[in-house]
Every structure is written in structure tokens, then in C-alpha cells.
PyMOL CGO cylinders between C-alpha atoms (Angstrom):
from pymol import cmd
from pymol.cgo import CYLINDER

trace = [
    CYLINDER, -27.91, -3.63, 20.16, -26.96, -1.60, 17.18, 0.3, 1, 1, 1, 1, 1, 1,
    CYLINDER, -26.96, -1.60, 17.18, -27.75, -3.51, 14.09, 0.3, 1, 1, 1, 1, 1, 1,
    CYLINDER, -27.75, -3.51, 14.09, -25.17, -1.64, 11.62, 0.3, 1, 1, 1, 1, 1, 1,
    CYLINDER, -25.17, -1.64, 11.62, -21.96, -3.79, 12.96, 0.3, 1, 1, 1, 1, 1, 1,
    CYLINDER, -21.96, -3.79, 12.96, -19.17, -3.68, 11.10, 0.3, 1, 1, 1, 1, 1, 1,
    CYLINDER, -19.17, -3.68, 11.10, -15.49, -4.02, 11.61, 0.3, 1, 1, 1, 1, 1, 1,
    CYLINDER, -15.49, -4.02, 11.61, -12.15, -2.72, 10.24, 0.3, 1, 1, 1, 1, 1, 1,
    CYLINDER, -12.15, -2.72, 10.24, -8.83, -4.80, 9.63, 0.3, 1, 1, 1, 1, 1, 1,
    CYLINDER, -8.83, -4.80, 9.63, -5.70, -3.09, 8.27, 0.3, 1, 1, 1, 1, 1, 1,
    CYLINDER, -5.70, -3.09, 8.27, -2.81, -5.31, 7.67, 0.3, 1, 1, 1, 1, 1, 1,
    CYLINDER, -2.81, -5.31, 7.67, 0.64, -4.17, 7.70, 0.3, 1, 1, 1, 1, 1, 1,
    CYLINDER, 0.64, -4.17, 7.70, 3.91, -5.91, 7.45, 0.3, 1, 1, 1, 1, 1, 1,
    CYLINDER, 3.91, -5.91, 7.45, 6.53, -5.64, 9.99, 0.3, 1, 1, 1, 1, 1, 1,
    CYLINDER, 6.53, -5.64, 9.99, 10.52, -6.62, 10.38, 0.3, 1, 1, 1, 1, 1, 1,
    CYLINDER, 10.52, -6.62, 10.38, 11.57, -4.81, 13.57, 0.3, 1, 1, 1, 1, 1, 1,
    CYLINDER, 11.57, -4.81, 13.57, 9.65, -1.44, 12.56, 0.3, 1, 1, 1, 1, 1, 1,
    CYLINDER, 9.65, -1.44, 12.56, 6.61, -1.20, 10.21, 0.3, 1, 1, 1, 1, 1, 1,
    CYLINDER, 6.61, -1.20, 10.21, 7.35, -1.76, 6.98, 0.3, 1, 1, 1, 1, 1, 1,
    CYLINDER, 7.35, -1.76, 6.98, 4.48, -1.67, 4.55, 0.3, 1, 1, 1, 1, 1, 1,
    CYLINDER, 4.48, -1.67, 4.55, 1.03, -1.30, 4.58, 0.3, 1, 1, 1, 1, 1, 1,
    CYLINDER, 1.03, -1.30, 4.58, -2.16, 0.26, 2.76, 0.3, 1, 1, 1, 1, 1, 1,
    CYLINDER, -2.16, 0.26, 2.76, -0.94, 3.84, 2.43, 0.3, 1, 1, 1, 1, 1, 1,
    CYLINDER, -0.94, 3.84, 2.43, 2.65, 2.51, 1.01, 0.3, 1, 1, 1, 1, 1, 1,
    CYLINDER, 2.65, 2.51, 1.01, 0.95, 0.00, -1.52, 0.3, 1, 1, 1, 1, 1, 1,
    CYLINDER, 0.95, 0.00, -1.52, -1.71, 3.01, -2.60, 0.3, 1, 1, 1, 1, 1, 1,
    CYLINDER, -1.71, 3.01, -2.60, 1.46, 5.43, -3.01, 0.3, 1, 1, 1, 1, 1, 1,
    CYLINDER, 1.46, 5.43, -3.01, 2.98, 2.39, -4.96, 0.3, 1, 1, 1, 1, 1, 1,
    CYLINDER, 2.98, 2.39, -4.96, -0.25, 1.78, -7.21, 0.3, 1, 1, 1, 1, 1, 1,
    CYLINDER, -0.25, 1.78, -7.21, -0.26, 5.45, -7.96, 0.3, 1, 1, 1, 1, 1, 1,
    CYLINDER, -0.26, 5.45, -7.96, 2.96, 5.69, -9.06, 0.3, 1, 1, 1, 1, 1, 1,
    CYLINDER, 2.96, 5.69, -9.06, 2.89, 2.82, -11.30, 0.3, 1, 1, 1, 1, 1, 1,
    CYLINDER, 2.89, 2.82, -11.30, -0.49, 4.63, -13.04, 0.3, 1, 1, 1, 1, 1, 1,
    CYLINDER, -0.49, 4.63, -13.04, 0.96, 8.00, -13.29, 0.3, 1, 1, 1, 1, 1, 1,
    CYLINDER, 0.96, 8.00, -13.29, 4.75, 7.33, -13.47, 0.3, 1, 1, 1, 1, 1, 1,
    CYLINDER, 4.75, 7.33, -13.47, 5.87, 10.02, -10.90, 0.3, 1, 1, 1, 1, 1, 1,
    CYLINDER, 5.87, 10.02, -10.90, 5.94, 9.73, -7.39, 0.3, 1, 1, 1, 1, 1, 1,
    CYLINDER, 5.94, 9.73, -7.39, 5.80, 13.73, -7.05, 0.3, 1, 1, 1, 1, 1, 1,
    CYLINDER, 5.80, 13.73, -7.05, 2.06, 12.88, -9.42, 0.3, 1, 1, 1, 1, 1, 1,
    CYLINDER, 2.06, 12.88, -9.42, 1.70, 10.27, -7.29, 0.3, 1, 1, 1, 1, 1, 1,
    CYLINDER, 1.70, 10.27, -7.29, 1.66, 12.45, -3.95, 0.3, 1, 1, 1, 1, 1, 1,
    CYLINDER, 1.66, 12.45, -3.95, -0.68, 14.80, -5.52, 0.3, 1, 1, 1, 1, 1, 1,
    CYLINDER, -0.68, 14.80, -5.52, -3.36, 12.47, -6.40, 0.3, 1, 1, 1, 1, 1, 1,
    CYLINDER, -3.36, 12.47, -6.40, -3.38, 11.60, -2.37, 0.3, 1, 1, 1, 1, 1, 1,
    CYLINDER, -3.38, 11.60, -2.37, -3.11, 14.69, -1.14, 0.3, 1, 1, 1, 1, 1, 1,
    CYLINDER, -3.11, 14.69, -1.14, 0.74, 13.78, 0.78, 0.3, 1, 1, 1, 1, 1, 1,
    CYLINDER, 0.74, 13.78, 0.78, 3.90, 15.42, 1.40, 0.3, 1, 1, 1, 1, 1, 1,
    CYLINDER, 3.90, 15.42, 1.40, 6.68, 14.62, -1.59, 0.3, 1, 1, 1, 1, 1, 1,
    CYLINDER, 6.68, 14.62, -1.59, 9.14, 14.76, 1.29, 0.3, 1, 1, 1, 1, 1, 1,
    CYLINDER, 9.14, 14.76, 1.29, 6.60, 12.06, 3.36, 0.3, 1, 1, 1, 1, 1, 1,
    CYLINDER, 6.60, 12.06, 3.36, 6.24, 9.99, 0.76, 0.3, 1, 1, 1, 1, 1, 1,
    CYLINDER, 6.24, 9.99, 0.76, 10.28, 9.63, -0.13, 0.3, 1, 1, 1, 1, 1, 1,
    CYLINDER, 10.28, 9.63, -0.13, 10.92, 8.92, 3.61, 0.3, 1, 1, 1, 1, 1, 1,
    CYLINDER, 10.92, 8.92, 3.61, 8.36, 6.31, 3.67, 0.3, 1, 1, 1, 1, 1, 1,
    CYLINDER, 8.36, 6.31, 3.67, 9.34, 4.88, 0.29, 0.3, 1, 1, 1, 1, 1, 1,
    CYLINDER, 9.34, 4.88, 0.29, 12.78, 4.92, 1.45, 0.3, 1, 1, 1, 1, 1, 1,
    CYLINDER, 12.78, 4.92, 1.45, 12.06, 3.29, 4.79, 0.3, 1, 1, 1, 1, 1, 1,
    CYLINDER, 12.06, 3.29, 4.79, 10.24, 0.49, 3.08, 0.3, 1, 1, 1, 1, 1, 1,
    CYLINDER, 10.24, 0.49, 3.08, 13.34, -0.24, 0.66, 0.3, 1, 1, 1, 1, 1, 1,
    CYLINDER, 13.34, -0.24, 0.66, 15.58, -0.52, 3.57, 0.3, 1, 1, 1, 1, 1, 1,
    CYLINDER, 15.58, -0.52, 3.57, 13.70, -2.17, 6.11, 0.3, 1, 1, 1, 1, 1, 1,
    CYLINDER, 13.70, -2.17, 6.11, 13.11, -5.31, 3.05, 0.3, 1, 1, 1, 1, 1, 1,
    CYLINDER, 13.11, -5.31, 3.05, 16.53, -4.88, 1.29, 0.3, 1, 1, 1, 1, 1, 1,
    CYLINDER, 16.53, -4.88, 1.29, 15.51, -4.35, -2.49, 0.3, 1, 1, 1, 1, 1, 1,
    CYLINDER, 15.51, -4.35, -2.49, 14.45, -1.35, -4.04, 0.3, 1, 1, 1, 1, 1, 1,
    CYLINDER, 14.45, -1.35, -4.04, 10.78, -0.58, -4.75, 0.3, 1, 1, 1, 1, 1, 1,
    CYLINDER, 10.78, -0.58, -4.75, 11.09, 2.27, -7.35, 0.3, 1, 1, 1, 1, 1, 1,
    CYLINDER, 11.09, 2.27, -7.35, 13.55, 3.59, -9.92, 0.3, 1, 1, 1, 1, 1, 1,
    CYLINDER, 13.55, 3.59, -9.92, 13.53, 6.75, -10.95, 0.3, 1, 1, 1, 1, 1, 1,
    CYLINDER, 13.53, 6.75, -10.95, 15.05, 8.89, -13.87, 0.3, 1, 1, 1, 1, 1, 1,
    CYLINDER, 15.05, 8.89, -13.87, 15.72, 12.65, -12.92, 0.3, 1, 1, 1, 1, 1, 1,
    CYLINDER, 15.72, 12.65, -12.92, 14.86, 15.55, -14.37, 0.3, 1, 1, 1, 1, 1, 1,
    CYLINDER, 14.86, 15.55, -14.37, 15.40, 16.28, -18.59, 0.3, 1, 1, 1, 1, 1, 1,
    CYLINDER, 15.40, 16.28, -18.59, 13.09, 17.21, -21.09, 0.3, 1, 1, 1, 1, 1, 1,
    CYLINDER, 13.09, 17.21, -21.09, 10.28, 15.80, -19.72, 0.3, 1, 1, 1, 1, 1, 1,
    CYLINDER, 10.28, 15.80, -19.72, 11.24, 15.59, -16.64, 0.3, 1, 1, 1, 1, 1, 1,
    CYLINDER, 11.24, 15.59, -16.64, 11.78, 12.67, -14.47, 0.3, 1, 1, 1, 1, 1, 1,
    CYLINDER, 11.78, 12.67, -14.47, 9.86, 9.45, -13.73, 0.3, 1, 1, 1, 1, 1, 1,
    CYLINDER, 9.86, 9.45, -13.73, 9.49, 6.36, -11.72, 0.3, 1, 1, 1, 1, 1, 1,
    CYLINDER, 9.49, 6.36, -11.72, 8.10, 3.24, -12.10, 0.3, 1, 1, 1, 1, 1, 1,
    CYLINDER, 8.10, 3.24, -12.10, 7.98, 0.16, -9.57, 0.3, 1, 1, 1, 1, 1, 1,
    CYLINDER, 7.98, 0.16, -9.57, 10.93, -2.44, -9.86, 0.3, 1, 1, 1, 1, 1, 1,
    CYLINDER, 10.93, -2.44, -9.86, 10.11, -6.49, -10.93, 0.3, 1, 1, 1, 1, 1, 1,
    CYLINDER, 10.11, -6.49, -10.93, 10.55, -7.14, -7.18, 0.3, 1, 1, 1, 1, 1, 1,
    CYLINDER, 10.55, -7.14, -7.18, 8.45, -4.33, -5.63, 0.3, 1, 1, 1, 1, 1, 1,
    CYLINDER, 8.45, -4.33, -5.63, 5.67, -5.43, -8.46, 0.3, 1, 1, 1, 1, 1, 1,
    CYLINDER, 5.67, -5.43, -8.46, 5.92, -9.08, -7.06, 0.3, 1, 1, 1, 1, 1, 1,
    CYLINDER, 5.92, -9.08, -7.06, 5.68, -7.48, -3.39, 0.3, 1, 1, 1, 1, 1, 1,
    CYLINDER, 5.68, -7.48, -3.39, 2.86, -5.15, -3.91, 0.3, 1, 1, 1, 1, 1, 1,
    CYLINDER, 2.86, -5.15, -3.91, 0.88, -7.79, -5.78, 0.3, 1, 1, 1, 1, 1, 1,
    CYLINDER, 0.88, -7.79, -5.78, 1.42, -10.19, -2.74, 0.3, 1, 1, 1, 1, 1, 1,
    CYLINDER, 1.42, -10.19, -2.74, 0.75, -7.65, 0.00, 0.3, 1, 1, 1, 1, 1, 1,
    CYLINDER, 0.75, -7.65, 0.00, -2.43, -7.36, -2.02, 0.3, 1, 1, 1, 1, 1, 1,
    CYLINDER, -2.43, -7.36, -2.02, -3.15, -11.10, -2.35, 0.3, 1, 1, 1, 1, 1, 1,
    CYLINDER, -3.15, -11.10, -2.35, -2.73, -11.76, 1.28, 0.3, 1, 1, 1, 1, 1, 1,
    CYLINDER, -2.73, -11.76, 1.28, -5.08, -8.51, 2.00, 0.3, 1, 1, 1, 1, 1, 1,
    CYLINDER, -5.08, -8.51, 2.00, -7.65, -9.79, -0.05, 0.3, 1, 1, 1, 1, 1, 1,
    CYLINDER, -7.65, -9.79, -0.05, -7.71, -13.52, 1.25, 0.3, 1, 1, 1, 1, 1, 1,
    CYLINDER, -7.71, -13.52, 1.25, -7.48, -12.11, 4.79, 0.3, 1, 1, 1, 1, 1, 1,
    CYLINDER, -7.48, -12.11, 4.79, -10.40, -9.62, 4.73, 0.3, 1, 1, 1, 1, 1, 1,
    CYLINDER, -10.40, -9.62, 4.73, -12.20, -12.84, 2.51, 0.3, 1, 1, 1, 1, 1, 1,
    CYLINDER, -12.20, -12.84, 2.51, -11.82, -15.07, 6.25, 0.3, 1, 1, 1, 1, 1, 1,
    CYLINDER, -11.82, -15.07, 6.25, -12.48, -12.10, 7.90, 0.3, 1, 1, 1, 1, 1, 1,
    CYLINDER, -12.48, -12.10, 7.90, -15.61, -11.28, 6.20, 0.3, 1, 1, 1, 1, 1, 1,
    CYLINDER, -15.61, -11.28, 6.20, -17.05, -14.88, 6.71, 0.3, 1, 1, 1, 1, 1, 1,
    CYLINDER, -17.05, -14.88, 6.71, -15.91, -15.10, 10.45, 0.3, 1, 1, 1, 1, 1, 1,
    CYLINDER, -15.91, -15.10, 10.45, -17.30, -11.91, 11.28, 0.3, 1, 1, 1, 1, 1, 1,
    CYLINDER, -17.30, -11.91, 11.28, -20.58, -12.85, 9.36, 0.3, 1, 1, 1, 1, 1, 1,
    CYLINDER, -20.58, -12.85, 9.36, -20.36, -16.48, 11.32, 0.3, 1, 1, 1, 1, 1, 1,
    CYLINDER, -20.36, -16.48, 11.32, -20.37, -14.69, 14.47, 0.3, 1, 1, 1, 1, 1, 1,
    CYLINDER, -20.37, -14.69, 14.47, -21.98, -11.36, 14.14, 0.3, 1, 1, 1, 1, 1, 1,
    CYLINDER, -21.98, -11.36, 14.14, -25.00, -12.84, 11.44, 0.3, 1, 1, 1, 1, 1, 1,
    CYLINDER, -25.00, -12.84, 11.44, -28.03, -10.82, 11.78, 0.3, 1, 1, 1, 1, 1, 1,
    CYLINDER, -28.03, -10.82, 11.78, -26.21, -7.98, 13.67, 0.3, 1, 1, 1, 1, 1, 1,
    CYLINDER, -26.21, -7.98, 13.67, -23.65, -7.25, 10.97, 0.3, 1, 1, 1, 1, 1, 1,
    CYLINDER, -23.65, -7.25, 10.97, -24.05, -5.23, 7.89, 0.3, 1, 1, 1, 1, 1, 1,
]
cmd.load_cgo(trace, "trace")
């Protein structure tokens, strides 16, 4: 039996079409850091145009608005993560974290020895 078990578990939240998940919330977490989502698409290596669509998707699919953005100017344009898609990222994060917590102690439970 191999002794290096281990297990993956990615949560994602779903109305009648996937909604959010880990790649969304990383975009998100990026763009609050570096107050851009074009900065924010760099830093993971994604298409701008990928990254709107999903973003997009996202605010429709839960009815509020994740980002706001200011266009363009001087310095040119920013975006930051609305009150309400701070709240949601923080409790998509919460729930990850207690989840893979269970998960971790089940799979320890049941695996022991065997697990990593």
C-alpha cells in the first residue's frame, strides 16, 4: 500500500452554474493587494479578458457586485473589492478552512498510519 496518502478537496459554490471557487477568491485576494484586476491577472499568469468574464459571471450569478472599478486617468484605473464581496470572500474562506479542518481529521481518522 503506498504510504504517502493524501487527498484533495476543492470547494466551490454553486446556484444553477458554478459560481465561485478558489481561482475566483485568489483573483479577488489579488486584486484587493494590488488594486487592479489587469495587476491582478498578471501576478497569476490569466487572461484580462478570462478574468472579467469570470468576475462578471460571479456578480450575476449572486446579484451584488464584487469589484468597483475607476477607469483610466492619470494614474490609471483601479479596483478594489465591494463591503459585500469582502464579507463573501472572507466567508468562502471561513467555510474552506473549517471544511478542509473536518476533512483533515476524518481523513487522518480513517487513513492514520497510511496518510501523510
Amino acid at each position: 500500500m503506498d504510504t504517502n496518502l493524501r487527498y484533495t478537496l476543492v470547494l466551490r459554490v454553486y446556484g444553477d452554474e458554478k459560481i465561485f471557487g478558489p481561482g475566483i477568491a485568489e483573483l479577488l485576494e489579488h486584486v484587493e493587494e494590488l488594486h487592479s484586476l489587469r495587476k491582478a491577472t498578471a501576478a497569476m499568469g490569466m487572461a484580462y479578458s478570462k478574468a472579467w468574464s469570470i468576475v462578471k459571471n460571479a456578480e450575476r450569478a449572486l446579484g451584488f457586485p464584487l469589484l468597483v472599478s475607476t477607469v483610466g486617468g492619470k494614474g490609471g484605473g483601479s479596483a478594489t473589492l465591494t463591503e459585500r464581496g469582502k464579507r463573501f470572500l472572507s466567508a468562502y474562506r471561513r467555510f474552506e478552512s473549517i471544511v478542509h479542518g473536518y476533512a483533515d481529521e476524518i481523513f487522518e481518522e480513517l487513513f492514520g498510519e497510511d496518510a501523510e
